[in-house]
N, C-alpha and C positions, 0 to 999 in steps of 0.2 A: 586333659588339657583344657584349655578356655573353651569357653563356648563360644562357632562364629557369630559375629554381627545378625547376620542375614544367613537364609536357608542356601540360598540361591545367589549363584554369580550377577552382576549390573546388568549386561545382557537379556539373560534369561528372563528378568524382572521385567524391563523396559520390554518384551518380545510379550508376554505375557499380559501387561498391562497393556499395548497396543491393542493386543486383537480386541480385549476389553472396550474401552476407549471408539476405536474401530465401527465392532459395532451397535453402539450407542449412537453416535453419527449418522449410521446408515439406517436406523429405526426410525430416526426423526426425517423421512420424507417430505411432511409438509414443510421445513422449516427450508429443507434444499429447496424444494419447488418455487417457496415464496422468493427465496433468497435469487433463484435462478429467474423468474418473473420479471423482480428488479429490478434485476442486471439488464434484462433486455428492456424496457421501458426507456431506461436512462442513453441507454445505446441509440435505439430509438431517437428518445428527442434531441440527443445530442445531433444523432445525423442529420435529423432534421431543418435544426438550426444554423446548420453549416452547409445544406443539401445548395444553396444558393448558385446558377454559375456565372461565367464570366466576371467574379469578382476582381479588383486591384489586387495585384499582388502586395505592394504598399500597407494595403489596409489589412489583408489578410497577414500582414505579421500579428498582429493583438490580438486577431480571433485566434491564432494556433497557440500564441504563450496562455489567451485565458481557458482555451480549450484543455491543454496539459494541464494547466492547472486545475480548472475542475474535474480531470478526472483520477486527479491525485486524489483530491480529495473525497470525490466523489467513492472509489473503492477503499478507502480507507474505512470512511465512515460504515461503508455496508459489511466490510470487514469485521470491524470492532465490537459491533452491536449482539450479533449473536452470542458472542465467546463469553457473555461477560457476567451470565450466568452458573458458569461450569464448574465454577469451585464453590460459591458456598453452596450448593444444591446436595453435594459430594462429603462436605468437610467432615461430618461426624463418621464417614466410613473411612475415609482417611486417616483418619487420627487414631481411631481405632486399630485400623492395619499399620499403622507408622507404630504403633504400641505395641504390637504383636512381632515387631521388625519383619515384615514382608518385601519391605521395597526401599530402594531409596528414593526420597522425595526428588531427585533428579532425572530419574528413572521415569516418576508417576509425570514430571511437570512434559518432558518430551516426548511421552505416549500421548499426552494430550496435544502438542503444538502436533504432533504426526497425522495425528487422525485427523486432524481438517485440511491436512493438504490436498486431497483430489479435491474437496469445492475450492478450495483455497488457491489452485491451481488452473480449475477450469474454468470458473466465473470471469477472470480474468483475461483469459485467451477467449471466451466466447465475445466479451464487449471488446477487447481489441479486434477480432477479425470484423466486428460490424462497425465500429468509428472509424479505422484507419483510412479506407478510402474514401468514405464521405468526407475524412477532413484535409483529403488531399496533402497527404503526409509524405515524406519520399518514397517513390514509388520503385522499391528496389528490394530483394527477401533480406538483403543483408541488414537494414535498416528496419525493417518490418520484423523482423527474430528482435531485433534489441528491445525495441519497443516494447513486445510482446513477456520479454525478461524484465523489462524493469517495472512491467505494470505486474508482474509475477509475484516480485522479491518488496514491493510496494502491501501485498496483500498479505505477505509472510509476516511483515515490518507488523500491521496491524493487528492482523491475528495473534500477535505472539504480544503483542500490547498488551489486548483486549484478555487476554490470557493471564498476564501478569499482574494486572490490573485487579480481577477476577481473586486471582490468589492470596492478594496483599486485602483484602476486605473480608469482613466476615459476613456479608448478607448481600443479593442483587443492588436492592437500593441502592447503598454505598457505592459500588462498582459503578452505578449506571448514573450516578452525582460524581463521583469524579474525574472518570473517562473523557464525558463533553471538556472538561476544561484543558485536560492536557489535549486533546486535538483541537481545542479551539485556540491555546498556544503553539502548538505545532503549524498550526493556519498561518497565526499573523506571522510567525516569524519564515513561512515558506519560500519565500525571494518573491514572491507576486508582488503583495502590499506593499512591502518592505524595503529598497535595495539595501543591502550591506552596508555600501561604503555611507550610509548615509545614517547608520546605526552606532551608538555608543561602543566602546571598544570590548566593554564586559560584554552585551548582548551580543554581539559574531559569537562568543563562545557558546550563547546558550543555545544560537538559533542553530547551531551545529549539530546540535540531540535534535532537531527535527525532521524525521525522515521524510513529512511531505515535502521538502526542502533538497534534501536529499531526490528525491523522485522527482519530482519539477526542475532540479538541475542538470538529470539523467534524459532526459525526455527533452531538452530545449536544447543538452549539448548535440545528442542525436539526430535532432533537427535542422537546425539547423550551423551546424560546422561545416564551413566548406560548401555552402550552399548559395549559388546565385541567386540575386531574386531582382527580378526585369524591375528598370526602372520608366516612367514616361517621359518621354521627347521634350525638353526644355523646364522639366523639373528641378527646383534649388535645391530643398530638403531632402535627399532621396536617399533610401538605406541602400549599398547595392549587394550589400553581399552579409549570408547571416553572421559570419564574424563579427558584422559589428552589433548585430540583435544581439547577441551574446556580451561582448562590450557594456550594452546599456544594461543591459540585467545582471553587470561583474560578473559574468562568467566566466570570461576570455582567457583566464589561466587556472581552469578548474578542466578536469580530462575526465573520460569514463572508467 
């Protein structure tokens, strides 16, 4: 009869290539260690910066929209940066095993996205559980889990960038020249800079691939929906309720 494709079912291969993958990840300790340093510095001076009390509630809308948004970006970036060596380091043994038909390349791409998820998972719940209550965010576990998920699935988004990015280059260089530009498009078209309705009608389409955009819409719907926010005793301009922060940054008929 023919000869199969592959030794081995997609499974077995991806199960195989995992622990592979796996651990290589877990050999580079100092890279978690720095990675995990980081994370806490930034936590750190974020809380810092926000450590302030008795602020306006008023004024403290624009610290919390600029706050989610830097730490969209802020984990994105720390996200990406690593990853974006992994393929061509790897390509000649690759290529060779894809010759040999060992694996399918689909197999080898999500043994890789897999194996960074415990940093990929817990960096992010380490600096969410140290900003959220310095930046006086709702104070409820229902709202505190979502959080914690979208700064999660925020890190997934990058890693798997930084990944494919990684993939599509034949040398670090390369990788590490074209990476900054798509998240530094991903940046401006984030809803911070930007609002929408104030964008060319092609651009909504493009700012729609930007998952910091995505993650800053997830984190302000979060925040504030349905959220009262005290106004002062004979104030004209006064926001009084986060429906309408969401309003000004067109969100108002965007859902999680």
């Amino acid at each position: 009869g023919p000869r199969p494709k592959y030794a081995v079912g997609w499974g077995t291969q991806f199960a195989a290539l995992y622990g592979r993958a796996a651990k290589e990840v877990a050999r580079d300790k100092q890279s978690i260690l720095v990675r995990g340093v980081t994370t806490m510095i930034f936590a750190c001076a974020l809380s810092v910066a926000y450590s302030k009390k008795d602020i306006d509630a008023q004024k403290a809308i624009q610290d919390k929209t600029g706050a989610m948004f830097f730490m969209a970006v802020n984990q994105a970036f720390g996200m990406i940066g690593p990853v974006l060596g992994s393929f061509p380091t790897e390509r000649g043994i690759v290529l060779r095993e894809r010759m040999a038909r060992s694996y399918r390349l689909s197999a080898y791409y999500l043994a890789k996205v897999w194996s960074e998820m415990p940093v990929v998972w817990g960096l992010p719940v380490v600096f969410g559980c140290v900003v959220y209550p310095s930046l006086r965010l709702r104070r409820d576990l229902k709202h505190f889990g979502i959080f914690l998920a979208i700064m999660i699935l925020n890190s997934i988004s990058a890693t798997s960038l930084g990944i494919l990015v990684s993939a599509a280059t034949s040398s670090f260089r390369e990788a590490n020249s074209i990476a900054p530009v798509i998240m530094v498009i991903s940046l401006l078209f984030g809803g911070f800079y930007v609002n929408s309705q104030n964008m060319h009608p092609f651009l909504v389409g493009i700012s729609q691939l930007s998952f910091i955009r995505h993650t800053f819409a997830a984190l302000s719907i979060n925040e504030f929906k349905g959220l009262a926010i005290p106004c002062a005793k004979g104030a004209k301009d006064c926001v009084r309720g986060g429906d309408q922060v969401l309003s000004r940054l067109s969100l108002d008929g965007t859902t999680l």
